[in-house]
C-alpha positions as CSV (number, residue, x, y, z in Angstrom):
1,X,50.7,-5.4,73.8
2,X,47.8,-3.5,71.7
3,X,50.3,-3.7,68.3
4,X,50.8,-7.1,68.9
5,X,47.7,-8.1,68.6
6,X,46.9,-5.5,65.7
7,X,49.9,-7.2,64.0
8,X,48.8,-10.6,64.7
9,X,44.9,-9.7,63.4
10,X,46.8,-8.0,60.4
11,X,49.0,-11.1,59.8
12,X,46.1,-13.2,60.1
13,X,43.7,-10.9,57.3
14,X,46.5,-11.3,54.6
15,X,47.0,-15.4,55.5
16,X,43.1,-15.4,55.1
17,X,42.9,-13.7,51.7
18,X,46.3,-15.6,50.5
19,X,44.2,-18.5,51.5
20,X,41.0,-17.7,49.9
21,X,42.5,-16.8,46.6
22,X,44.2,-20.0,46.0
23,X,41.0,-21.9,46.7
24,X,39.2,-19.6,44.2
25,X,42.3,-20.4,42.0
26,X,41.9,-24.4,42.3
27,X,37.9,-23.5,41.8
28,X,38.7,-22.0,38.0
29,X,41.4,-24.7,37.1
30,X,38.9,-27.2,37.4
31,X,36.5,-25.6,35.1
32,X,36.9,-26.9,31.4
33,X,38.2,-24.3,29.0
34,X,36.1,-24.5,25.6
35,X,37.9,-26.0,22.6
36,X,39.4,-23.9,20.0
37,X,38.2,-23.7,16.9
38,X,39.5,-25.4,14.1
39,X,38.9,-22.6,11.5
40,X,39.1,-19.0,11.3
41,X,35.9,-17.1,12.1
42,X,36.4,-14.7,8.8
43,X,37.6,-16.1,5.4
44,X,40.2,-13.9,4.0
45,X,39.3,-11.5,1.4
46,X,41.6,-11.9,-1.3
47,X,40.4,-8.8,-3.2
48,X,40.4,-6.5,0.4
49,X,44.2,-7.8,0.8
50,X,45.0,-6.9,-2.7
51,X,43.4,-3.1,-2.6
52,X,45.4,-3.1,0.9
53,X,49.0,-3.9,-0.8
54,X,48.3,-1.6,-3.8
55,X,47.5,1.1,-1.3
56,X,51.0,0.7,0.4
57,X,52.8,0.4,-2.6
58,X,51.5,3.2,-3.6
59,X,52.3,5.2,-0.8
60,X,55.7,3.8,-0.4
61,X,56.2,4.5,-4.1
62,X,55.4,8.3,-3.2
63,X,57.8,8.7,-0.1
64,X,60.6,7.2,-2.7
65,X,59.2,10.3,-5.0
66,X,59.3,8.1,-8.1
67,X,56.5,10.8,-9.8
68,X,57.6,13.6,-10.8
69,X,53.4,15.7,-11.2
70,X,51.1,15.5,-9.1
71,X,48.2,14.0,-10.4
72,X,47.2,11.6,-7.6
């Protein structure tokens, strides 16, 4: 009889918490979610972007071992 009613106490916990989840669930659907933003927060820097590909090309140009010295 004592696991029974451990079982049913235990049974009754996990209902509870199942229960109390879904109403703090409900709670944060409510809540309006902010708008988006219509533009980026940064503006692209054309110049950054353009040190960045010569970088790679670079690099890629040196695993192909297209120079023959070493003077980078």
């Amino acid at each position: 009889m004592d696991n029974k009613k451990k079982i049913a106490v235990a049974v009754t916990a996990v209902m509870n918490y199942m229960y109390e989840e879904s109403l703090e669930c409900a709670a944060q659907a409510m809540i309006p979610k902010p708008a988006a933003p219509t533009r980026p927060k940064f503006a692209p820097n054309a110049w950054g972007a353009s040190g960045r590909q010569d970088a790679m090309q670079l690099r890629q140009l040196m695993q192909f071992r297209t120079f023959k010295s070493t003077r980078f």
